[in-house]
Structures are given as C-alpha cells and as structure tokens.
N, C-alpha and C positions, 0 to 999 in steps of 0.2 A: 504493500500500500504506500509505505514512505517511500518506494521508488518512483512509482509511478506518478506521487505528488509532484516529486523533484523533477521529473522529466517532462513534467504539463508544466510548471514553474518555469523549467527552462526554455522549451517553445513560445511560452507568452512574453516572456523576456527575448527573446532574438526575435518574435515577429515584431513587437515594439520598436526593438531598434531599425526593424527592414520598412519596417512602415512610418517614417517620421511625418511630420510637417514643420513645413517650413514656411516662414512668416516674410516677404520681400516687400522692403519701401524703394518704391519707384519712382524717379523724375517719368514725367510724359514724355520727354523728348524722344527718348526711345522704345516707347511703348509699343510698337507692334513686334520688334526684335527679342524686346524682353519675352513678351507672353509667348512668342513663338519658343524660343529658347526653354524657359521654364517648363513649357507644355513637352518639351523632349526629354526633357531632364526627366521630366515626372514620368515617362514614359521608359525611359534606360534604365530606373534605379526604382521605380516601385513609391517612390517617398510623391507625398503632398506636397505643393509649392501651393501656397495662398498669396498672388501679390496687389498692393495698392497702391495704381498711381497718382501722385499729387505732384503740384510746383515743389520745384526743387527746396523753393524758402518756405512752404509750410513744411515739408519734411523734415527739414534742418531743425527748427521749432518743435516740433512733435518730438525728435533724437533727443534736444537738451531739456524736453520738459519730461526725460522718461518713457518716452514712449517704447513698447516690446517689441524686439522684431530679431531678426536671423541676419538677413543681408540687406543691404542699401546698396541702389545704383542711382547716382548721384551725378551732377557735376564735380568737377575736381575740387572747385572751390568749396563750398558745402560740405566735401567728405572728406576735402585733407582738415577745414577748420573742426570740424568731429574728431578725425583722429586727434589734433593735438588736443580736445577735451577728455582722451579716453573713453571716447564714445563708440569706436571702430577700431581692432587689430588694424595697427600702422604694417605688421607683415602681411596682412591679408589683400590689402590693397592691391588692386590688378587692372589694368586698360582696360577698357574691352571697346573705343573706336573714338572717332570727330563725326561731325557734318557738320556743312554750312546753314545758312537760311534760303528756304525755300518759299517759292509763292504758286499759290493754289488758285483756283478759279471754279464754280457751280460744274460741272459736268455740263459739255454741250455749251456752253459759253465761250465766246471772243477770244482769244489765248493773248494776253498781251505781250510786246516786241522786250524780251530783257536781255537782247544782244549787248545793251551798251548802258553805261551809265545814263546818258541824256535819255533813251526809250524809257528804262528802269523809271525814273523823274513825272516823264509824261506819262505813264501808266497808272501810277502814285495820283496823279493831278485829275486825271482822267476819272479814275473812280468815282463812285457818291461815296463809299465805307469799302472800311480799310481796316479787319482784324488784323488782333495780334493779341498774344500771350500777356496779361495786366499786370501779372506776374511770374518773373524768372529771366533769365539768363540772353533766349533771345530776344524777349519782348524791350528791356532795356536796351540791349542793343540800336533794334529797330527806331526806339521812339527817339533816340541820341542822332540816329545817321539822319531820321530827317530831319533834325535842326540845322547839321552836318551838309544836309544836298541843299542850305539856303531855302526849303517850301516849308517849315515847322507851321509859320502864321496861314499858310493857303490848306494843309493838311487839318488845321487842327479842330474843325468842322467834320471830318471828314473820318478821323482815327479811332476806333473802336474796341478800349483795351477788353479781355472777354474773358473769362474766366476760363481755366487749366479743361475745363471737358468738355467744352464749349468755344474752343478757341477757330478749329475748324468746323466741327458742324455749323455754323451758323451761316458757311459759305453758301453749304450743300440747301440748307432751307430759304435761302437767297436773301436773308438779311444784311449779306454784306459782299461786294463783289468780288474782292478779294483778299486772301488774308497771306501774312508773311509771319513765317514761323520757322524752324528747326525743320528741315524738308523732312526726316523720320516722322515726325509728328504725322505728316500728310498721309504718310500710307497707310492704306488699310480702314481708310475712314469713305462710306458710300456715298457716292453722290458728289465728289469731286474729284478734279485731276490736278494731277502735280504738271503746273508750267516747267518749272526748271530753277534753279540756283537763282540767287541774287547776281551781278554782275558781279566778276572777281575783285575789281578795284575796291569794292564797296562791300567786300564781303566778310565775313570772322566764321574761327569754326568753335562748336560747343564741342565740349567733350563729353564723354559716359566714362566711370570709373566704377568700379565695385566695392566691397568691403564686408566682414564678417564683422557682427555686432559682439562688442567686449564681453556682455550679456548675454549669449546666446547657450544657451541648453544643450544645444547639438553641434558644437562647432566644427568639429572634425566634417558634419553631415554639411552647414553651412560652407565651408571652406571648396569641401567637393563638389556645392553648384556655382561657386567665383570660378571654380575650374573648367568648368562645362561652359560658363557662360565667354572663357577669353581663351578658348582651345582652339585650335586651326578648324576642328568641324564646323566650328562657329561661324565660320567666313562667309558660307555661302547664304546665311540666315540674314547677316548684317549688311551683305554689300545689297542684300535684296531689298532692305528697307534703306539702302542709299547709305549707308554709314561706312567708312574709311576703318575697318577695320585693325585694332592695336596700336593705335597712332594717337596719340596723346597733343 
C-alpha cells in the first residue's frame, strides 16, 4: 500500500512539473510573434503559457508595483531599468529582434506614396486622422518627428493618440485613415494592410528583449521559453511579422 502511495505521489509530482504554466507580460509591439511563438512552445513542451499584452509603460508599472508573472518581453529600456531594480534575472536577459514604424491603411483603401520623406509629409497632411500608440515607445517617437517634419501645428487637429488594443483597429472600422505604429503591431490585425516602413531618413527601430522574473516559481521552466522564444527556429516566426530578428 505504502508503495503504491509513493508511486501515485510520484507521478502527480512529475506530471506537475511537465504540466507548468507560465504567466508572460507583453509589450504589443510584438504581439503577433509573441503568441505565435508561445503557442509552439506550449505545443513542444506540454507547459501552459498565459500571456498579457499591454504598453510597455503600464507593464513596467505593474513589474514595480509587484505585479506576478514568469517572463517579460519588453523594450530594452523598461526591462534593463527592471533589471537594475531586481525585478528581472540580468542573466536571463536575451534579444529576440528590432523593427521600425510602420503605417497601415483600412483594407481596400488609397495606399499612400512613402517612397520619400516629402510623400511621407503629404500623406500625414492629406489624412482627416492619424493613429498612433498614446502610449509607448513608438507613439512618442511618432508624435516628436512631426514637430521634427515642421507640420506639429497643421497635424494637430488631425492626431489621434488610441489606446494599446485599439491602436490599429480603429483603422480597420474607419475611424481613422491611417495609423503609424511598430509595423509588428500591424500584422495579424483584420481589416487592414500594412503600407510599408516609414521613410529611412525618418525612421528608429524599437527593440523586443526578454527576461525571466526574479520571482518566478519555475524558473528553470521560465528560462527554457526566453530560449524558445530567441532560438534560430524562431527566425522564421519573426521575420514573418517583419521583425529583424536578434539585433538589438
């Protein structure tokens, strides 16, 4: 009898550890890469991935106000100022890619000309509304360069900061003609097409970094999806959602 205890004991103990979950705070920028990724991972190893994407600055906020979680995929900014709080294994830290900003347009709409800076300008001007991200990484960007392209005063009618889940759809339900964001953000979202890059002259790139939470219950399990998620199979997930992958 005491064998057979120990050995259902044991089974429920190894299926526990084969069955984990795992808790991921995620920037948007890369959210169609991420859940693709996660969803394989959950698929190779058996384990749960729960992930929630937010702006990268409500994340950072939730990290130092305690918030639980496994892994962050962050900007670098956000996850290296975690790490020096202790908030994030500084070895766990791992690239996993860039991209620039991108601009979207309704599906079946006008493609506007962003061969050049000056098209880029008149495109901008041409609009009625003009999303972007209200908050994060490239929304600040964006709202900077057109002070930057000399149109701040003619755009500012015109600029429509949107909240992090709402940044692209409101393309697709035609509240706004077009929006400039993190071009990863664009994919994967219905009812719009991705035009193409901002002009290079006028362009920045965001990064995706990862990280294992100091706090995490499973970290060895946490550490093996920072693996999965900046592995060469990963390439072909990332470059599909336009991301430069391992290039910081």
């Amino acid at each position: 009898m005491r064998i057979m205890l120990a050995m259902t004991t044991a089974v429920c103990m190894l299926g526990s550890v084969q069955a984990a979950e795992l808790k991921v705070l995620s920037g948007n920028g890369a959210r169609a890469a991420v859940r693709e990724l996660c969803s394989g991972y959950e698929r190779a190893n058996g384990h749960k991935v729960a992930v929630h994407f937010e702006v990268n600055a409500a994340l950072e906020r939730k990290i130092e106000a305690g918030e639980s979680f496994d892994v962050a995929v962050l900007n670098p900014r956000p996850l290296d100022a975690l790490i020096r709080q202790g908030k994030i294994v500084a070895s766990s830290r791992a690239v996993i890619g860039r991209i620039g900003l991108g601009v979207a347009v309704r599906a079946g709409a006008p493609r506007p000309d962003l061969s050049t800076v000056a098209a880029f300008k008149s495109a901008l001007l041409g609009a009625q509304a003009v999303a972007y991200p209200g908050e994060g990484a490239s929304g600040i960007y964006f709202a900077r360069l057109v002070e930057r392209l000399g149109i701040g005063e003619q755009m500012k009618l015109k600029m429509r900061p949107m909240a992090a889940e709402d940044t692209v759809e409101v393309v697709a339900r035609g509240e706004a003609d077009m929006v400039v964001v993190v071009a990863s953000r664009i994919v994967g979202v219905p009812g719009v097409e991705l035009v193409g890059l901002i002009p290079a002259e006028v362009q920045t790139n965001i990064g995706f970094v990862a990280g294992v939470s100091s706090a995490s219950g499973q970290p060895e399990i946490a550490q093996a999806l920072v693996r999965y998620l900046t592995a060469p199979a990963a390439e072909p997930v990332l470059r599909k959602a336009g991301i430069e992958p391992f290039v910081e």
